[in-house]
N, C-alpha and C positions, 0 to 999 in steps of 0.2 A: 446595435450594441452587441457585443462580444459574448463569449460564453462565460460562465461566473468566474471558470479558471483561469480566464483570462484579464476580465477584472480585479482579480486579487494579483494577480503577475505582481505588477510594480512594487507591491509591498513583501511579496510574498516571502523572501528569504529575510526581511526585516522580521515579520510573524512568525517563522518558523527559529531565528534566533531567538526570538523572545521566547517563544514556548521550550527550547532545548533549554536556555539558561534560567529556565525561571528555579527558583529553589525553593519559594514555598507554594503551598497548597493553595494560595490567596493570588500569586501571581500567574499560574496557571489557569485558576480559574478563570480570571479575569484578563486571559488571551485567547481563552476557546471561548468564552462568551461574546469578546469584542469578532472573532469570527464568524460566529454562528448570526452573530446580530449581520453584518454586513451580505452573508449568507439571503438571513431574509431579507434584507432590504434589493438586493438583486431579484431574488425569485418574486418577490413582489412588482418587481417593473415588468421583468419579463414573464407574469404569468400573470393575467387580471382575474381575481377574482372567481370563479363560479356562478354563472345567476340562471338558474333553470329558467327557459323559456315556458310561460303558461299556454296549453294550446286553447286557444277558446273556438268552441262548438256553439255554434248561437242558437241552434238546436237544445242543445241537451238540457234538460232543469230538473232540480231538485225532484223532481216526480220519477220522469226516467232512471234517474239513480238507485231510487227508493225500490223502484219495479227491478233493476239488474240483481241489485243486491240480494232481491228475494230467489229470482229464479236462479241465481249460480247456488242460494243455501239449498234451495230445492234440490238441485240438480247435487249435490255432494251427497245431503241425505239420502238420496234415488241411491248413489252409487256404496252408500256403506250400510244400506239395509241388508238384513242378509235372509228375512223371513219374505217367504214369497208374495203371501198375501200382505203383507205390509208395502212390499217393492212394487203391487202393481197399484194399489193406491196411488204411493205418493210418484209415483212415475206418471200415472192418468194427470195428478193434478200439477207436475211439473210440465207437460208438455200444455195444456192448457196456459199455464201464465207464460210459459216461452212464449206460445201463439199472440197473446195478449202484448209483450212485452215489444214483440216484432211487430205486431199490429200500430202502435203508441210510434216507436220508433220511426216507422216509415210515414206516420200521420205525420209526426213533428219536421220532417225531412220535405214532406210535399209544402207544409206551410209554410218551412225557413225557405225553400225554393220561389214560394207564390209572393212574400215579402220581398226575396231579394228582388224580383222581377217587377215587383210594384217600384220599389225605390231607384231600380237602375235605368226604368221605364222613361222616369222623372228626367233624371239625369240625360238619358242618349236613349233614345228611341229604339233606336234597332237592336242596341247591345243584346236586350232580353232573348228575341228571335233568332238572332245568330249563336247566341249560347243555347236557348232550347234546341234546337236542330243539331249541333252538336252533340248534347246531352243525348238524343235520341238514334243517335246515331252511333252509340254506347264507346265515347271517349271517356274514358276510366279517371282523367286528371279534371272533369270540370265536376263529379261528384261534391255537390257542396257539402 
């Protein structure tokens, strides 16, 4: 399909008489309208929609979020306390649930691993072993 400017061609010196000779307010409106309509109907074939892809993490659940959420609030307070003894507080106690947060995250990482390996086990025997050796062999693209 062509570009819109080229889709309107055929008509296009008919719409633009129309629009030079319209004389009321009601006949122009209703030839920028009939434009504008055909406008969208073009950019609608050739432009589908928007539909964000969701990434899913088979990992990640409602618990881990719950723990991010807290140490990024942590980690802002750290940075706009401005009384010292208040800043080593809540700094002690932010690096603590970071520690936690990391700890949680790398657990949920080993068991979506140990699942994948159980179900792909099922499936093709060897897959799991050629992908672990891989994995260990610190290929960056098989990070599940």
């Amino acid at each position: 399909m062509g570009s819109p400017v080229t889709f309107l061609q055929p008509n296009k010196q008919q719409r633009m008489d129309l629009a030079n000779s319209a004389t009321t307010k009601e006949q122009l409106d209703k030839t920028i309208t009939e434009i504008w309509y055909k406008l969208g109907e073009i950019s609608k074939r050739r432009f589908p929609p928007f539909s964000p892809k969701i990434k899913y993490v088979p990992r990640w659940s409602p618990k881990l979020n719950a723990l991010r959420k807290q140490v990024n609030a942590l980690k802002c307070r750290d940075k706009r306390c401005k009384n010292s003894d208040l800043k080593e507080s809540s700094n002690t106690r932010f690096k603590a649930l970071k520690n936690l947060y990391k700890a949680q995250v790398l657990k949920a990482k080993q068991d979506s691993w140990k699942k994948f390996c159980m179900e792909s086990t099922k499936k093709c025997p060897g897959k799991c072993t050629k992908l672990a050796k891989l994995a260990s062999q610190g290929n960056r693209y098989l990070h599940h």
